[in-house]
Wavefront OBJ file of the C-alpha trace (Angstrom):
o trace
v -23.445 11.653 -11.824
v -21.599 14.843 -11.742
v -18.870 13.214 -8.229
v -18.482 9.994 -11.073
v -17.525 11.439 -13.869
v -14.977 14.027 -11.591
v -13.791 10.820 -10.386
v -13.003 9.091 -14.147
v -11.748 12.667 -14.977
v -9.066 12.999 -11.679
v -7.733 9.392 -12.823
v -7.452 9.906 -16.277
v -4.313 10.943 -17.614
v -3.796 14.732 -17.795
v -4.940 16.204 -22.008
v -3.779 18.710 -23.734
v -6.257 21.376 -25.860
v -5.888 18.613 -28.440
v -6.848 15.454 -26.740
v -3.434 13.962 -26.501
v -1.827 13.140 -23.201
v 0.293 15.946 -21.519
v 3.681 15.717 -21.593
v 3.864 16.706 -17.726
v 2.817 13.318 -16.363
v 6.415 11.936 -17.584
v 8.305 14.473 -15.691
v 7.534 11.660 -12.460
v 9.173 9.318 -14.311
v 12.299 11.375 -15.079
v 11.747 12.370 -11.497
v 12.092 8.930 -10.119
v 14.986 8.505 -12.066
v 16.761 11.050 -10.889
v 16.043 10.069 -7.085
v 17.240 6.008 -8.128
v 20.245 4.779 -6.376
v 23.721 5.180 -7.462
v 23.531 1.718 -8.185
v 21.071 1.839 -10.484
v 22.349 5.315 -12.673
v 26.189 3.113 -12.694
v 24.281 0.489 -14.243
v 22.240 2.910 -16.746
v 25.073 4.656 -17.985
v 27.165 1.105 -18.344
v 24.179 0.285 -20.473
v 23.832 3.101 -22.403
v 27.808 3.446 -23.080
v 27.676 -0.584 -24.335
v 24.704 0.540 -26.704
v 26.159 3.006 -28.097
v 29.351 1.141 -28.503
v 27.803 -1.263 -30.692
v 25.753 0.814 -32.441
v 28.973 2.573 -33.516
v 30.854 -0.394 -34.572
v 27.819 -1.471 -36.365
v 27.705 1.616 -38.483
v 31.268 1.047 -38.849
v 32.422 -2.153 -39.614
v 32.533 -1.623 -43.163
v 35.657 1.054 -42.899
v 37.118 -1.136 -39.639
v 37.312 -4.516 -41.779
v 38.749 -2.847 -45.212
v 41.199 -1.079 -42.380
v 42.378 -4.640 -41.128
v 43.498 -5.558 -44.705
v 45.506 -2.409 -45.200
v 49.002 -3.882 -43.383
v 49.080 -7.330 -45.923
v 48.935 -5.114 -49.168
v 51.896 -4.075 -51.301
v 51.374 -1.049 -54.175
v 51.143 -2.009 -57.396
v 53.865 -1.514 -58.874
v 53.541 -2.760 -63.071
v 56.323 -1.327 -65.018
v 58.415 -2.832 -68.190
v 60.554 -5.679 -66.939
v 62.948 -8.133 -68.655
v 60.648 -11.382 -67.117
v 57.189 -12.007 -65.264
v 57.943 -14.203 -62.285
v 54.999 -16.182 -61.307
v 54.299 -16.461 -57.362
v 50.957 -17.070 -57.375
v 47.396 -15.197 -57.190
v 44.255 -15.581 -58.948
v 44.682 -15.703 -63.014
v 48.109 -15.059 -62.434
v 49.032 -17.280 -65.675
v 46.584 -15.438 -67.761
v 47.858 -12.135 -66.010
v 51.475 -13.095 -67.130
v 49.932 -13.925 -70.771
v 48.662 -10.557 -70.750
v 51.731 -8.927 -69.940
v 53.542 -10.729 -72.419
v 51.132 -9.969 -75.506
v 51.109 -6.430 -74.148
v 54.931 -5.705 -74.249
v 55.367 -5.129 -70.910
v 57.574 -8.350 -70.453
v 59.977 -9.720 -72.459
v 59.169 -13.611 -70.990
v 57.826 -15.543 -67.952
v 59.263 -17.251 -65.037
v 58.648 -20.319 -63.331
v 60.410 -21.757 -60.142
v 60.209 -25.608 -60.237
v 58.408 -26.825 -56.869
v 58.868 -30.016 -55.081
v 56.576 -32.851 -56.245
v 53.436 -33.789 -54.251
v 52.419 -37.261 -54.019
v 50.075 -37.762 -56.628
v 53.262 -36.097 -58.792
v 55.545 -38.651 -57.146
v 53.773 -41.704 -58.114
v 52.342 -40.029 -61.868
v 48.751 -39.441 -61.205
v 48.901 -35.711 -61.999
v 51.906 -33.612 -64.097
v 54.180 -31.671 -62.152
v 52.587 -27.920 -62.023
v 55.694 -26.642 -64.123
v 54.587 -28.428 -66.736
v 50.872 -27.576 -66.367
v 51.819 -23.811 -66.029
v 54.257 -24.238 -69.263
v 51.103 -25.548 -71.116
v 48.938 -22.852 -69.708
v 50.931 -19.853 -70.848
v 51.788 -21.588 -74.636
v 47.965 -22.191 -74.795
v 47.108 -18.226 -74.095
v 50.176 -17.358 -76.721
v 53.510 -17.254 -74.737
v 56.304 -19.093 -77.101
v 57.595 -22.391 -75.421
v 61.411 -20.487 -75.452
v 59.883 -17.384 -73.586
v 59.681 -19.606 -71.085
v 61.755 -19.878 -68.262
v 62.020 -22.582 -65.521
v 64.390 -22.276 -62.473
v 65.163 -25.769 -61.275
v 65.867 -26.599 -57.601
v 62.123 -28.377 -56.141
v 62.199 -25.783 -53.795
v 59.722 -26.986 -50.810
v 58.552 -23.502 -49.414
v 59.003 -19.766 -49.994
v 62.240 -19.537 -48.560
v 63.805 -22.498 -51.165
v 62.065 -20.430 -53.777
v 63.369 -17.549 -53.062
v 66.981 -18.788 -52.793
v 66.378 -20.319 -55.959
v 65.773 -16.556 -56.917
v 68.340 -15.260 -55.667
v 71.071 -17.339 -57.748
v 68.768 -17.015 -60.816
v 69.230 -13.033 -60.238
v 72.780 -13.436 -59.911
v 73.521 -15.370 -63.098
v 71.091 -13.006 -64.927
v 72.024 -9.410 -63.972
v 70.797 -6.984 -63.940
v 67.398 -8.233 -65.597
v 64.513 -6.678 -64.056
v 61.927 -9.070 -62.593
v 58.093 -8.532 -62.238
v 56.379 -10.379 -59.676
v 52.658 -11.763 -60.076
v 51.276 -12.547 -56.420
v 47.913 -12.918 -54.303
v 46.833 -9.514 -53.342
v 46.810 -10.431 -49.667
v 50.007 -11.720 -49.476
v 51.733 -9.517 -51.219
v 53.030 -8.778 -48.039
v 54.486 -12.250 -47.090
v 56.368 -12.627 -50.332
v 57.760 -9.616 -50.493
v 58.855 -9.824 -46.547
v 60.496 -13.682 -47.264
v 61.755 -12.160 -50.574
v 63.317 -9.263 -48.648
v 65.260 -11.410 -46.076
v 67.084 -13.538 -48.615
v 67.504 -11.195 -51.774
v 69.004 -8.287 -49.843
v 68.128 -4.190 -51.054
v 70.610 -4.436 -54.073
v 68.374 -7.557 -55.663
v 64.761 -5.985 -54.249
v 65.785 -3.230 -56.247
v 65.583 -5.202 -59.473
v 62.068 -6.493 -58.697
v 58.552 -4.518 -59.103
v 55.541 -6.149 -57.321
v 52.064 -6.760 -59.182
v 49.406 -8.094 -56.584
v 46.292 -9.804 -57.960
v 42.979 -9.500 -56.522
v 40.731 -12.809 -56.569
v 37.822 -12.979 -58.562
v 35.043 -13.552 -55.727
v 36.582 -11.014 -53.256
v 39.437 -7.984 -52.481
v 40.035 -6.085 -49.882
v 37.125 -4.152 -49.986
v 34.391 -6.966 -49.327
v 36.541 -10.075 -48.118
v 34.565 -10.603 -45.134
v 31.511 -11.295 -47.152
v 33.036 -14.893 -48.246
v 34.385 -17.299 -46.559
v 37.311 -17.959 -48.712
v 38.207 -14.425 -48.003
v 38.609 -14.777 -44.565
v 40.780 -17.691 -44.347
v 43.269 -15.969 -47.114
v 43.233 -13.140 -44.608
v 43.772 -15.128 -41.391
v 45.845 -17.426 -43.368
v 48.181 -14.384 -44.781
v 48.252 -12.800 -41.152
v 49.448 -16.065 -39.410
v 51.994 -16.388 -42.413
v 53.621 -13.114 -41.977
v 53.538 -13.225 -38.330
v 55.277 -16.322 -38.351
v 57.970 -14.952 -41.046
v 58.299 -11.846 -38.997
v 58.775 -13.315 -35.736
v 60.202 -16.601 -36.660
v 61.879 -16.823 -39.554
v 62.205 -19.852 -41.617
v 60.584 -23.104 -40.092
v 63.525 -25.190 -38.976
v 63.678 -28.559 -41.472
v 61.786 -26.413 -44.037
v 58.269 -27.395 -45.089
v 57.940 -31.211 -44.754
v 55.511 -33.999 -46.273
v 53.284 -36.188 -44.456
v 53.878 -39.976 -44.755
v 51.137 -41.825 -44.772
v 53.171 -45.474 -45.555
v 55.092 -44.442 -42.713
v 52.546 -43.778 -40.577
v 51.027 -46.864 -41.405
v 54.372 -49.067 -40.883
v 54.783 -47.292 -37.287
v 51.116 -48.601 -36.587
v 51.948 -51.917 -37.530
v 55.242 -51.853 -35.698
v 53.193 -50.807 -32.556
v 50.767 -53.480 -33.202
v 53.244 -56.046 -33.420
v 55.306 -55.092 -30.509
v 51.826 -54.801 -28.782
v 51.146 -58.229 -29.217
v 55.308 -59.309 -28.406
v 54.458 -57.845 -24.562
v 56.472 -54.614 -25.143
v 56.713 -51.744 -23.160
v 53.802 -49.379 -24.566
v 56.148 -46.590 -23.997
v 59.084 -47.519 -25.880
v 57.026 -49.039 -28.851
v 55.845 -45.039 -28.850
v 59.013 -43.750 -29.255
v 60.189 -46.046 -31.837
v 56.741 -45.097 -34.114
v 57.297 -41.590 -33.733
v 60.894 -42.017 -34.827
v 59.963 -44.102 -37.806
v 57.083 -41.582 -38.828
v 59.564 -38.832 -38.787
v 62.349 -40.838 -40.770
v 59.596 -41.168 -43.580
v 58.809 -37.475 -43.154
v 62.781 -36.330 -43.404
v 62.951 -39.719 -46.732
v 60.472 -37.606 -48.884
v 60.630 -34.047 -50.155
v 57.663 -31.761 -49.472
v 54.319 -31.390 -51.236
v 53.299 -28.083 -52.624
v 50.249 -29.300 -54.346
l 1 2 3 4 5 6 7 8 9 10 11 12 13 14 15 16 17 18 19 20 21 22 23 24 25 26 27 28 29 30 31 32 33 34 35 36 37 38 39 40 41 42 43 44 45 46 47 48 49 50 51 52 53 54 55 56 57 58 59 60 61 62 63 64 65 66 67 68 69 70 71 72 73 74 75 76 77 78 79 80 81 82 83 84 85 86 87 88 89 90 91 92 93 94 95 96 97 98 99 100 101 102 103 104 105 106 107 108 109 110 111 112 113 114 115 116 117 118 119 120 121 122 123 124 125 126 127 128 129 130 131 132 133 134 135 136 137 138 139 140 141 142 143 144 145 146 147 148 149 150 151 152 153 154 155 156 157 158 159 160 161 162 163 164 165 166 167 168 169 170 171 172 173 174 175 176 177 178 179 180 181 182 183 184 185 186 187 188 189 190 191 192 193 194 195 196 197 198 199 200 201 202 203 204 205 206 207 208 209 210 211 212 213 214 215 216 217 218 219 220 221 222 223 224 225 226 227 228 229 230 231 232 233 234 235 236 237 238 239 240 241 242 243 244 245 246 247 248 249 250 251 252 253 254 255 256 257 258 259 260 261 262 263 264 265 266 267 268 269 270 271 272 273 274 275 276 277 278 279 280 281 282 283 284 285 286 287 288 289 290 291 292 293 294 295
């Protein structure tokens, strides 16, 4: 009885005084470790150093994403100005109400925009129009409103448009109302065609959207397409320029007269190729016919 239960006891784990099992039974393991292959301690540490990476960026990726944000904003620069140009950005109408019952402005631009399609053929007002009933219905006077003409199709059009609206006016001081995250953008396009001596003249109010900012735009989805969206816009500005042709308007009559076109000369036994290249000529003929859509 006594040789048995010696037996149990030299195959049991090793106790301490308290019961528990003693911590020198995992110095083998640490020992087998250390007598493992190079192989195998490469791999280890590779392991270890990919852990930890993540774990990092995990506790991190709050201050990393706010930190990507950071090069598409512009300060906020509010400060009494002679008009509030509107740009765009969330509320921006009832922002340039604001500004206007507050004292801060003396009146309101607006920079007439191509019309869309549903414009073109009168299902919906032209957005001037909307915006001029907007602002009169939160308590801006119909004559402290101002409307540069021109249907400019695109930033750059718009900002030309601003340019010889700055030059007629000097030296009136503009405020501009924009989307916080691409504050950037606008002020980079602005910046190429106004020159320093007009950028002087105009102080830059970015507007933060109502569901997201900076802080927490990764948490909708509308945030991060206004952030890839804004990053692919500047990048294209910066490296770019203007898009040769400016901003043009997708045809669908003309698409649909090029596809009956290729039908036809389908069916007349011509060449598939050269029926191809006469579509894609008439599709961008329609393009080029029709000024572009901004809606």
């Amino acid at each position: 009885m006594s040789g048995t239960s010696d037996g149990i006891r030299a195959g049991a784990p090793d106790r301490d005084a308290v019961g528990f099992p003693s911590l020198s039974g995992r110095s083998d393991v640490w020992r087998g470790l250390g007598r493992a292959g190079p192989r195998c301690r490469r791999v280890l540490g590779r392991v270890t150093c990919i852990v930890g990476v993540l774990a990092a960026l995990y506790g991190l990726h709050c201050p990393i994403l706010r930190a990507a944000a950071w090069p598409l904003l512009v300060a906020d620069d509010v400060r009494p100005s002679d008009v509030a140009l509107v740009v765009g950005g969330d509320r921006c109408l009832e922002e340039a109400a604001r500004l206007y019952a507050d004292g801060t402005v003396r009146g309101v631009l607006l920079i007439e925009t191509a019309p869309g399609r549903l414009v073109r053929q009168g299902i919906l007002p032209p957005a001037e129009e909307t915006a001029r009933r907007a602002l009169v219905q939160h308590g801006v006077p119909v004559d402290a409103v101002t409307l540069i003409p021109g249907r400019a199709a695109g930033e750059w059009e718009a900002a030309r448009q601003l340019r010889v609206w700055l030059d007629a006016h000097a030296p009136m001081t503009v405020l501009a109302l924009c989307a916080r995250l691409g504050a950037r953008h606008s002020r980079f396009v602005c910046g190429r065609v106004l020159g320093s001596a007009r950028m002087a003249r105009i102080c830059w109010h970015p507007l933060g959207d109502r569901r997201y900012d900076e802080n927490d735009w990764w948490q909708k989805k509308a945030g991060v397409l206004d952030l890839f969206n804004s990053y692919m816009a500047l990048g294209y500005a910066w490296s770019q320029g203007e898009r040769p042709g400016g901003v043009r308007d997708w045809d669908p009559d003309a698409w649909l007269e090029s596809r009956l076109g290729m039908d036809a000369a389908y069916s007349g036994g011509a060449s598939r190729g050269s029926v191809a290249e006469a579509a894609a000529g008439a599709a961008v003929d329609g393009l080029a016919s029709r000024p572009a859509d901004h809606r």
